[in-house]
C-alpha positions in Angstrom: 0.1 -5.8 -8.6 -1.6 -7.0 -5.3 -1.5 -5.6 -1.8 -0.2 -8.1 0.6 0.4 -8.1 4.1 2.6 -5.4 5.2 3.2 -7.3 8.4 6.8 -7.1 10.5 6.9 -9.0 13.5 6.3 -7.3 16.6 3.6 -5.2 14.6 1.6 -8.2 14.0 -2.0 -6.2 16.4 -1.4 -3.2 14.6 -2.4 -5.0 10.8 -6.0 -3.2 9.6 -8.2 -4.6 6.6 -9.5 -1.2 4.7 -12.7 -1.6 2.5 -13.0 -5.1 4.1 -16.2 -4.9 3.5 -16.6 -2.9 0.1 -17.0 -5.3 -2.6 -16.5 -1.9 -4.6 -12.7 -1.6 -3.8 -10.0 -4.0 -3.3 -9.3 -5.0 0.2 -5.9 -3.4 2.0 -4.4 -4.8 4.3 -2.4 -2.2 5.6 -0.3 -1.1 9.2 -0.8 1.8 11.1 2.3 2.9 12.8 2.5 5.5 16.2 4.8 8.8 15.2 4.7 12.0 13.6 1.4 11.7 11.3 0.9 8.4 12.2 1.8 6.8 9.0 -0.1 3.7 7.3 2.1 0.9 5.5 0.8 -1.3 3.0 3.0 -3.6 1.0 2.8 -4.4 -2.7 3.3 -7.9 -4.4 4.6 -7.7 -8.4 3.9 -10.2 -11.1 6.8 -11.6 -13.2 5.5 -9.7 -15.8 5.4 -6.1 -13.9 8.5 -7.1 -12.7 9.7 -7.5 -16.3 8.3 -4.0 -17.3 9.8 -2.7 -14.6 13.4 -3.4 -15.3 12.8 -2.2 -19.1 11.9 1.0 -17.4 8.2 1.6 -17.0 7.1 3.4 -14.5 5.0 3.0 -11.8 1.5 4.9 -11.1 0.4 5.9 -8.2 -3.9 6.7 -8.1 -5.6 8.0 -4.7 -8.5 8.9 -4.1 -9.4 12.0 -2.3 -13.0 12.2 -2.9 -12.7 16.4 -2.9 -10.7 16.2 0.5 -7.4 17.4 1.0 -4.9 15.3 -0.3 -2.3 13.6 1.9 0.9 13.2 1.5 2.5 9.9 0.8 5.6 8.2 0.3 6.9 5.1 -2.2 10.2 3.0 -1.5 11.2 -0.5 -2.6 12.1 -2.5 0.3 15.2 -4.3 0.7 
């Protein structure tokens, strides 16, 4: 799995790189959105193979890092 760019047009300025430059981590390129806790979209790209484990019904993991801070809430959909 890969993060891609979450772009949608008209939202094309709002597009951020996170840990652009932090060989350590792996790029995000991500979208932060006005509103209520100003929420931060990144979109996900699947191999055939996830895919495939998917279907058979793995599940998907979620890791975040919080680095002793509070930890914020998040949200994960599959897009239409």
């Amino acid at each position: 799995m890969k993060p891609i760019s979450p772009v949608i047009p008209g939202y094309e300025s709002a597009e951020v790189i996170f840990a652009k430059n932090q060989p350590e981590y792996l790029p995000l390129p991500a979208l932060i959105l006005q509103g209520e806790g100003k929420p931060v979209v990144s979109r996900w790209k699947l191999d055939d193979e996830e895919r495939s484990r998917i279907a058979q019904g793995a599940d998907i993991l979620l890791t975040q890092m919080i680095f002793d801070g509070p930890y914020n809430p998040i949200q994960m959909e599959v897009s239409e």
